[in-house]
PyMOL Python script that loads the backbone (N, CA, C, O; Angstrom):
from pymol import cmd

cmd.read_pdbstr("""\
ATOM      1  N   UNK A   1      -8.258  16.414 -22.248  1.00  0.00           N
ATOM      2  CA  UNK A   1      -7.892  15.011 -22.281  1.00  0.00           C
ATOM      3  C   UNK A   1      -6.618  14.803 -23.100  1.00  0.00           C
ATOM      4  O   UNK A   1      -5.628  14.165 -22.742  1.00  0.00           O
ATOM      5  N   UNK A   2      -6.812  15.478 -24.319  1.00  0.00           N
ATOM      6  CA  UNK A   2      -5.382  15.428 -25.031  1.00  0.00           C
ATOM      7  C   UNK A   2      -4.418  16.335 -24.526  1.00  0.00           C
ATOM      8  O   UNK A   2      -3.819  16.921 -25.427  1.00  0.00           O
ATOM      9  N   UNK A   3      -4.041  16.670 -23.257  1.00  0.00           N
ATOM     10  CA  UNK A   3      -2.892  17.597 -22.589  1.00  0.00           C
ATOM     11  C   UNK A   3      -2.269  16.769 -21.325  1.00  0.00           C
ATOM     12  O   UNK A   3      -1.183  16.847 -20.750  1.00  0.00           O
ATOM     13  N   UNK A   4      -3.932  15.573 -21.054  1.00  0.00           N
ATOM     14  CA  UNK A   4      -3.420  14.626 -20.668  1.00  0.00           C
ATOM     15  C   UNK A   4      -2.704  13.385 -20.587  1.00  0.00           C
ATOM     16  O   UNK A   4      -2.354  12.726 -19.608  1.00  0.00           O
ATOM     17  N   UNK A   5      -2.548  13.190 -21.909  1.00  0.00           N
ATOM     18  CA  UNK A   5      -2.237  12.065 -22.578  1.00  0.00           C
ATOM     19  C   UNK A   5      -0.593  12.283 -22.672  1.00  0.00           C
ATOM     20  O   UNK A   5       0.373  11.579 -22.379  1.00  0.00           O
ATOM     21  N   UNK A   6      -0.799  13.920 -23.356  1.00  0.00           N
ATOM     22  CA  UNK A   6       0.625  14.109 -23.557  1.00  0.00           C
ATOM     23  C   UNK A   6       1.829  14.185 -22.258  1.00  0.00           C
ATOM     24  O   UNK A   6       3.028  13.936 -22.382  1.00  0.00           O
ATOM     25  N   UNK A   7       1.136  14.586 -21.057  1.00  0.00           N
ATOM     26  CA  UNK A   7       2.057  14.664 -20.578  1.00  0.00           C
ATOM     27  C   UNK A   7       2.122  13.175 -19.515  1.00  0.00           C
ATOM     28  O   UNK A   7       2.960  13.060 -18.620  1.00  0.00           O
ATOM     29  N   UNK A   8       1.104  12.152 -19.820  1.00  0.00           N
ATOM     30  CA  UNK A   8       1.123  11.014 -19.386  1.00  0.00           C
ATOM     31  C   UNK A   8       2.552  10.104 -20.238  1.00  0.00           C
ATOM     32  O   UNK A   8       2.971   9.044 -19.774  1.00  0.00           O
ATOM     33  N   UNK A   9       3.051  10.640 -21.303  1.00  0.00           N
ATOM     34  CA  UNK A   9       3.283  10.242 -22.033  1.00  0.00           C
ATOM     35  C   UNK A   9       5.080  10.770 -21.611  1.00  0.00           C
ATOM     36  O   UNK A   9       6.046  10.050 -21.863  1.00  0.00           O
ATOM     37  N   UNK A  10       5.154  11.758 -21.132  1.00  0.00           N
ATOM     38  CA  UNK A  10       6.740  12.303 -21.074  1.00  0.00           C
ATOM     39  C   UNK A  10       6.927  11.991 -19.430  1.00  0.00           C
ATOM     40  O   UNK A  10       8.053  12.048 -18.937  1.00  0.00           O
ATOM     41  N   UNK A  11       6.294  11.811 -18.993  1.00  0.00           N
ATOM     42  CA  UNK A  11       6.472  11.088 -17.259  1.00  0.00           C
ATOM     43  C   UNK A  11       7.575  10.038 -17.677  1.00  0.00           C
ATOM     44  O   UNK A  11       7.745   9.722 -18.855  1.00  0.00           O
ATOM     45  N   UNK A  12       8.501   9.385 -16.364  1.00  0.00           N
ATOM     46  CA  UNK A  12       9.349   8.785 -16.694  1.00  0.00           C
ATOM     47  C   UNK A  12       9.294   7.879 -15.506  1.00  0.00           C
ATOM     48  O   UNK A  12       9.783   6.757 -15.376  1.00  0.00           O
ATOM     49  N   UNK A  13       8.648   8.545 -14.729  1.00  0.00           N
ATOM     50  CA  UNK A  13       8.637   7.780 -13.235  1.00  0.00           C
ATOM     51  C   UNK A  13       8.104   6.094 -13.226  1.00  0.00           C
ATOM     52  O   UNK A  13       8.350   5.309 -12.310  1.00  0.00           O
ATOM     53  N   UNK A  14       7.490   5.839 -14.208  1.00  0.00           N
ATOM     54  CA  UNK A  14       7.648   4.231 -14.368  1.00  0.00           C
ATOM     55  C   UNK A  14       8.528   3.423 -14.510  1.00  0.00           C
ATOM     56  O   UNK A  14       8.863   2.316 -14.089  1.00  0.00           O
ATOM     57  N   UNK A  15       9.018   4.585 -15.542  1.00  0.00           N
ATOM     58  CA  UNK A  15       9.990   3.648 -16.233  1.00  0.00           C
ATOM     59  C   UNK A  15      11.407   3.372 -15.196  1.00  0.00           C
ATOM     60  O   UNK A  15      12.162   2.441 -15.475  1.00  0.00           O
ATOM     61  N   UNK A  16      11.658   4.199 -14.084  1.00  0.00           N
ATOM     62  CA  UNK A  16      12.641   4.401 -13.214  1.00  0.00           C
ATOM     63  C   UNK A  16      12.089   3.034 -12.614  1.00  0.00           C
ATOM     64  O   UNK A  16      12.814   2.062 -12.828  1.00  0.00           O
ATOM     65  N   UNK A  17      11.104   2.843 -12.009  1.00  0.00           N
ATOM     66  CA  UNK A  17      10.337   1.988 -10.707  1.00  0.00           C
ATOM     67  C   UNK A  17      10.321   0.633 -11.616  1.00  0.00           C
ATOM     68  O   UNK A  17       9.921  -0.318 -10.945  1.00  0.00           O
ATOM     69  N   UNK A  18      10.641   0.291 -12.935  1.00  0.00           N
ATOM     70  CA  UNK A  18      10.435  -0.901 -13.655  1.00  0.00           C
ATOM     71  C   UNK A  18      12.455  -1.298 -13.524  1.00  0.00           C
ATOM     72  O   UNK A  18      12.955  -2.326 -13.068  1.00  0.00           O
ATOM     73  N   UNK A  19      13.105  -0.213 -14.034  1.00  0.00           N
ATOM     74  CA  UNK A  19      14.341  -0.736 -14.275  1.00  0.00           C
ATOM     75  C   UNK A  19      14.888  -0.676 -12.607  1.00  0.00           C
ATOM     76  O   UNK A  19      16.118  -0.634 -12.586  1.00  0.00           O
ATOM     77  N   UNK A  20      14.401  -0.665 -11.511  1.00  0.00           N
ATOM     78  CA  UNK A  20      14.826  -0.576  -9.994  1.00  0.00           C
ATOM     79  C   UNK A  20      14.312  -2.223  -9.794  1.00  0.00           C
ATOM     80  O   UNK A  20      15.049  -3.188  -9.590  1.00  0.00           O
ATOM     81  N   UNK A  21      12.921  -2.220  -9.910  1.00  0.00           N
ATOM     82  CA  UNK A  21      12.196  -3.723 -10.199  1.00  0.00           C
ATOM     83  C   UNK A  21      13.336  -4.685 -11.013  1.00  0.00           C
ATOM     84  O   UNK A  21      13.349  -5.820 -10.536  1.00  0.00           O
ATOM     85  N   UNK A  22      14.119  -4.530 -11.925  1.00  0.00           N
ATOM     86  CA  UNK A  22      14.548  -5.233 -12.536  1.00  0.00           C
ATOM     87  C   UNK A  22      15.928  -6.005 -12.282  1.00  0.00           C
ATOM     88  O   UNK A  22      16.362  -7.124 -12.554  1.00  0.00           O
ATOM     89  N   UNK A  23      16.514  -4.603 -11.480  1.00  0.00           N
ATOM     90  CA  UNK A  23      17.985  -4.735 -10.959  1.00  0.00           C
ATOM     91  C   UNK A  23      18.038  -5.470  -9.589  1.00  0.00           C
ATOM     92  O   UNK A  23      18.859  -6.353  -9.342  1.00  0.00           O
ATOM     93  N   UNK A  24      16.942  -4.960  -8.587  1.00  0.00           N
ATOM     94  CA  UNK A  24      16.794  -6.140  -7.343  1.00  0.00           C
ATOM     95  C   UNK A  24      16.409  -7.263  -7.738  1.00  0.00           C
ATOM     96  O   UNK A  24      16.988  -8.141  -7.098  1.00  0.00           O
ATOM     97  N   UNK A  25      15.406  -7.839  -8.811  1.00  0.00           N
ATOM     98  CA  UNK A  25      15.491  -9.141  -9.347  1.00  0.00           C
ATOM     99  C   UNK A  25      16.514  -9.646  -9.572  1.00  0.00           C
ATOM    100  O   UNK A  25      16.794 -10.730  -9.061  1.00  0.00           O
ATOM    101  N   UNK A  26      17.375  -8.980 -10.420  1.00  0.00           N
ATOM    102  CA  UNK A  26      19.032  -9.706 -10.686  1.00  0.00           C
ATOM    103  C   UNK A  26      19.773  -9.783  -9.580  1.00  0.00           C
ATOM    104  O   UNK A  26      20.751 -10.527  -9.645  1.00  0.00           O
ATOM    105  N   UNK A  27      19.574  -9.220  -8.589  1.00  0.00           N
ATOM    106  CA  UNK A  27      20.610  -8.911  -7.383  1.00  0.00           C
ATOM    107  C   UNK A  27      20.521 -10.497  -6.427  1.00  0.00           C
ATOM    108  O   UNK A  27      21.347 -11.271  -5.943  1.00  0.00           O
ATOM    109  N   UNK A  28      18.937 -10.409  -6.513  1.00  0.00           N
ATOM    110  CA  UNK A  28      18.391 -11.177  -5.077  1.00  0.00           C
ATOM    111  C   UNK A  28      18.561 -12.655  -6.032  1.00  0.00           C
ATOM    112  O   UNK A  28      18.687 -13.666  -5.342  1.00  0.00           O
ATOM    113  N   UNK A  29      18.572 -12.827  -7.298  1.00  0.00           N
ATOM    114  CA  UNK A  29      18.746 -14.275  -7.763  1.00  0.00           C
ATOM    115  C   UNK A  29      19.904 -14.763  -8.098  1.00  0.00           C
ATOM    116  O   UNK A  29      20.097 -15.896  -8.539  1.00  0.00           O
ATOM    117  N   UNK A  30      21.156 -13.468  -7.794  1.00  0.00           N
ATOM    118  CA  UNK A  30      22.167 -13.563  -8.026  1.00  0.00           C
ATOM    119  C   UNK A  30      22.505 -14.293  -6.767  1.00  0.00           C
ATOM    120  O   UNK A  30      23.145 -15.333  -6.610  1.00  0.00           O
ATOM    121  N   UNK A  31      21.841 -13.390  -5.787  1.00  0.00           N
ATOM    122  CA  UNK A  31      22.383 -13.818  -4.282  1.00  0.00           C
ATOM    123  C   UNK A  31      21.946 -15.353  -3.667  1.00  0.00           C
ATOM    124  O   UNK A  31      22.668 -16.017  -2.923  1.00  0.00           O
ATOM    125  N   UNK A  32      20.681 -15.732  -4.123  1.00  0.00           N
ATOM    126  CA  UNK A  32      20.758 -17.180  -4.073  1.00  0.00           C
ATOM    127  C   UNK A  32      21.561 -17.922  -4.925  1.00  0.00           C
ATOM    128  O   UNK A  32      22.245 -18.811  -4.418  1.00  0.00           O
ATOM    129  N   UNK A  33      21.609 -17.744  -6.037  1.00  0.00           N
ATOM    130  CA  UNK A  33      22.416 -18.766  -6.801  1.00  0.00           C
ATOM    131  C   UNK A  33      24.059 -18.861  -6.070  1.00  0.00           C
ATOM    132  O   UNK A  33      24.600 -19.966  -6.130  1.00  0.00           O
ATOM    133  N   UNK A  34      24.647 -17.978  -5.552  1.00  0.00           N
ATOM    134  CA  UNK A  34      25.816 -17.601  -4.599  1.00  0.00           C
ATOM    135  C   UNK A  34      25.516 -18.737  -3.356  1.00  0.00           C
ATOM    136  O   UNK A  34      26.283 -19.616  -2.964  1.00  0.00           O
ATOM    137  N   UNK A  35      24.039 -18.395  -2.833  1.00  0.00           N
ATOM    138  CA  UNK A  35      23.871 -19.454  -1.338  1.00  0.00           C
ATOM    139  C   UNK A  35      23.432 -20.592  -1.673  1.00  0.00           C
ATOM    140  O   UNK A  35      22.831 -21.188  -0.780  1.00  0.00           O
ATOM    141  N   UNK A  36      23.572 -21.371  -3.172  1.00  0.00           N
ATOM    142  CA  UNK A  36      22.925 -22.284  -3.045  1.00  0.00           C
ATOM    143  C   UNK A  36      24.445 -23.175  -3.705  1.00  0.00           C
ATOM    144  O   UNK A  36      24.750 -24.307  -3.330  1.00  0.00           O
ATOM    145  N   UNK A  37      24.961 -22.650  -4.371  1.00  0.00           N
ATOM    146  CA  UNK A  37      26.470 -22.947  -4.667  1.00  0.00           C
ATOM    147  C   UNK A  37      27.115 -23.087  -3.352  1.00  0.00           C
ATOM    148  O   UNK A  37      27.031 -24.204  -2.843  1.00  0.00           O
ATOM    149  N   UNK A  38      27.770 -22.133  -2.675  1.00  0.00           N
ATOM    150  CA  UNK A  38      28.434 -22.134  -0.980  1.00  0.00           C
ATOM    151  C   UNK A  38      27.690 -22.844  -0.073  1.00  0.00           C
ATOM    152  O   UNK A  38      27.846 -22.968   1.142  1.00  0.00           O
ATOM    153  N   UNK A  39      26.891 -23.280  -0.788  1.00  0.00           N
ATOM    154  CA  UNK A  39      26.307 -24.691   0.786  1.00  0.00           C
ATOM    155  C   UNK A  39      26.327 -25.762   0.381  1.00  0.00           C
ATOM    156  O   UNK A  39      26.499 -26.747   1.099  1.00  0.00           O
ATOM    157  N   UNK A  40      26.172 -25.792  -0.734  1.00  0.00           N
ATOM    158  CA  UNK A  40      26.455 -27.845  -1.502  1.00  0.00           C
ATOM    159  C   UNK A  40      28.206 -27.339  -1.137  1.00  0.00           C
ATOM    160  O   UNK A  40      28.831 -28.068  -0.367  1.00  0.00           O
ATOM    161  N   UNK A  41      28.613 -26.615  -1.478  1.00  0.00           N
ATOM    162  CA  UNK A  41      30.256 -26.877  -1.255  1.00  0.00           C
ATOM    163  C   UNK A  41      30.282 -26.701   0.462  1.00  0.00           C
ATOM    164  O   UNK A  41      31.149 -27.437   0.935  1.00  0.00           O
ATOM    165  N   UNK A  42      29.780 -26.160   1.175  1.00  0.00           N
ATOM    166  CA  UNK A  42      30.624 -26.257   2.591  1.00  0.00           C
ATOM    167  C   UNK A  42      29.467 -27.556   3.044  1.00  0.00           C
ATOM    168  O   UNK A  42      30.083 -28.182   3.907  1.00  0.00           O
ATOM    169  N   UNK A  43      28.171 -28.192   2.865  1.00  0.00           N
ATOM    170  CA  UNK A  43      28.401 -29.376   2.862  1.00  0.00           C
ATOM    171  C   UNK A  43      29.234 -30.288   2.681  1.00  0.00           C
ATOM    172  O   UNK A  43      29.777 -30.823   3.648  1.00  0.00           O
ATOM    173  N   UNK A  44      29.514 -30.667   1.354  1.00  0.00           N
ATOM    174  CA  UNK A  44      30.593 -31.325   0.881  1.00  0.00           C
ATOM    175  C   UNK A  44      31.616 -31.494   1.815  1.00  0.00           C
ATOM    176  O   UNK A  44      32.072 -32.538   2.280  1.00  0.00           O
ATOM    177  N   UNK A  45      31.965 -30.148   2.061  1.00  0.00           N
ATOM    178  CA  UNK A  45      33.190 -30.258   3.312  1.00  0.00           C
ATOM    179  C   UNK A  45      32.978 -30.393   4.511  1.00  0.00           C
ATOM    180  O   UNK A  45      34.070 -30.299   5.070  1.00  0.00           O
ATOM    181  N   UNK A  46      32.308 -30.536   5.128  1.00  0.00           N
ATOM    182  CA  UNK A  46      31.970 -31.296   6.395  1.00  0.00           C
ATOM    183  C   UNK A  46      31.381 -32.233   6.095  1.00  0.00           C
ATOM    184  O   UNK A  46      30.711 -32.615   7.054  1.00  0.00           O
ATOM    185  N   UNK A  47      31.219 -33.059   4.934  1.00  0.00           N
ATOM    186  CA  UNK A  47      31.168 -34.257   5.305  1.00  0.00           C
ATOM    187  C   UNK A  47      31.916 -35.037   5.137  1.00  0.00           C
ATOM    188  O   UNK A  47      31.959 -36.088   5.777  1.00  0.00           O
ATOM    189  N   UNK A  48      32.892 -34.628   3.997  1.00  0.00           N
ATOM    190  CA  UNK A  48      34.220 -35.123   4.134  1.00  0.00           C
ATOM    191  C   UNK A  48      35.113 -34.897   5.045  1.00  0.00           C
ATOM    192  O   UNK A  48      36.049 -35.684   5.187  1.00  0.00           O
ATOM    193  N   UNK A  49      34.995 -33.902   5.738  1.00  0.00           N
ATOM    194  CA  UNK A  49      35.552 -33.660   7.105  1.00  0.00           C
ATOM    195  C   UNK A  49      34.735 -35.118   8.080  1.00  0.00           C
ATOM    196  O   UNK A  49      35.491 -36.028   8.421  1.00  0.00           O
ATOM    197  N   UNK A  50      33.857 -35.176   8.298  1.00  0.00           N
ATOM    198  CA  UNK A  50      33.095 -35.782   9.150  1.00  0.00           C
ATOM    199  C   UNK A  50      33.710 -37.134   8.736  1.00  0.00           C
ATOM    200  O   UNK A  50      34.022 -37.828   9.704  1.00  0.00           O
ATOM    201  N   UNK A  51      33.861 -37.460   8.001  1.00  0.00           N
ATOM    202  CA  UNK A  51      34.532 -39.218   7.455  1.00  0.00           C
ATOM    203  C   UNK A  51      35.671 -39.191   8.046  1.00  0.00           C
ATOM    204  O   UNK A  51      35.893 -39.835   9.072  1.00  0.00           O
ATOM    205  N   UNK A  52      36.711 -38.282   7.341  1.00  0.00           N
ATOM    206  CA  UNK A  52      37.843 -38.037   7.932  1.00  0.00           C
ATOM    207  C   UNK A  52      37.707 -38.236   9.349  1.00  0.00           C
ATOM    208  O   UNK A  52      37.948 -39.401   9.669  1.00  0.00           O
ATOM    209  N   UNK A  53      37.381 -37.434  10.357  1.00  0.00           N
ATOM    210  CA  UNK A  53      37.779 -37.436  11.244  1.00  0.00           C
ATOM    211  C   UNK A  53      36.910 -38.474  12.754  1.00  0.00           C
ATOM    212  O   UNK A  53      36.997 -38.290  13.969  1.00  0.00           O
ATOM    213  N   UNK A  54      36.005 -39.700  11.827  1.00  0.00           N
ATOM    214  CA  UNK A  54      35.619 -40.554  12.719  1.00  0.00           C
ATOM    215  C   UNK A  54      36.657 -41.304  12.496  1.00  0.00           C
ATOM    216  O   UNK A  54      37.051 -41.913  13.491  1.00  0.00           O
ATOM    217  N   UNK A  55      37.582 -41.570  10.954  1.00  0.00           N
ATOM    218  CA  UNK A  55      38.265 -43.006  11.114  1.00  0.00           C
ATOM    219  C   UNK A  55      39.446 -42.656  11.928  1.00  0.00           C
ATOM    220  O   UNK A  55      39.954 -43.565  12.586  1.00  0.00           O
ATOM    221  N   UNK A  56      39.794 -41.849  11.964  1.00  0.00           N
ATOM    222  CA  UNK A  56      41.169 -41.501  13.379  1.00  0.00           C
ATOM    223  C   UNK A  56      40.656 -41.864  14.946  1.00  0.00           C
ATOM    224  O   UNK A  56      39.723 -41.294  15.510  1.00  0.00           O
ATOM    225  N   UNK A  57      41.166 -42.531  15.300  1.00  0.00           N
ATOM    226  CA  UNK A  57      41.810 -42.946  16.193  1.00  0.00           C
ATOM    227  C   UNK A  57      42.585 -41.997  17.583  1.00  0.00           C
ATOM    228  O   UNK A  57      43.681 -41.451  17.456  1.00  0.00           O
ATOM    229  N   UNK A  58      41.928 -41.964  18.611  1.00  0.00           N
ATOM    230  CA  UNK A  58      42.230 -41.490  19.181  1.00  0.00           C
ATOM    231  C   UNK A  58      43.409 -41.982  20.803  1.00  0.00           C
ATOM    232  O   UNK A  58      42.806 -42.297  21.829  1.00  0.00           O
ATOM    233  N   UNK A  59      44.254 -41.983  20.813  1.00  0.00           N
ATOM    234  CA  UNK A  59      44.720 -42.630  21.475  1.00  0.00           C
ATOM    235  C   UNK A  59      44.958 -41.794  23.569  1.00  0.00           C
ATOM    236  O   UNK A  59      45.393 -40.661  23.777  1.00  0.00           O
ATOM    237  N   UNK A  60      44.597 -42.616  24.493  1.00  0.00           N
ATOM    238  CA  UNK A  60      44.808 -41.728  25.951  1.00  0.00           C
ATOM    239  C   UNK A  60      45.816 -42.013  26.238  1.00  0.00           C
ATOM    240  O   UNK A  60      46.110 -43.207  26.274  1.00  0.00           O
ATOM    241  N   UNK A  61      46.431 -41.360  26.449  1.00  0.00           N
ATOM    242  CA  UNK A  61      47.556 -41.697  27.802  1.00  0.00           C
ATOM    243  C   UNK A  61      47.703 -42.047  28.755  1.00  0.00           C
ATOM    244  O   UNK A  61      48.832 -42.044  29.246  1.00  0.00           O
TER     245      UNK A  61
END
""", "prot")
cmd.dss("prot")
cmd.show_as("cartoon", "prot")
cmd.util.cbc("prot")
cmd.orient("prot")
């Protein structure tokens, strides 16, 4: 039991699978905070586009 402990103890393979766990957390909340920024702004711009371009006037020939 104590040969088990010890070498429960020098394993590392958690600790790899915790800091992998940790870095796709930062990645994937990075990547929303990115899609949630770039869509209030390309909203924004089509709807100021969209104002813009009802008050023009279109004229036929």
């Amino acid at each position: 039991m104590f040969n088990f402990i010890k070498s429960f103890r020098k394993q590392e393979d958690g600790a790899v699978t915790v800091d992998w766990v940790v870095l796709t957390a930062a990645i994937v909340g990075l990547g929303i905070a990115v899609i949630t920024t770039v869509g209030r702004g390309a909203t924004d711009q089509a709807t100021g586009l969209a104002g813009t371009m009802s008050a023009v006037t279109v004229v036929e020939f």
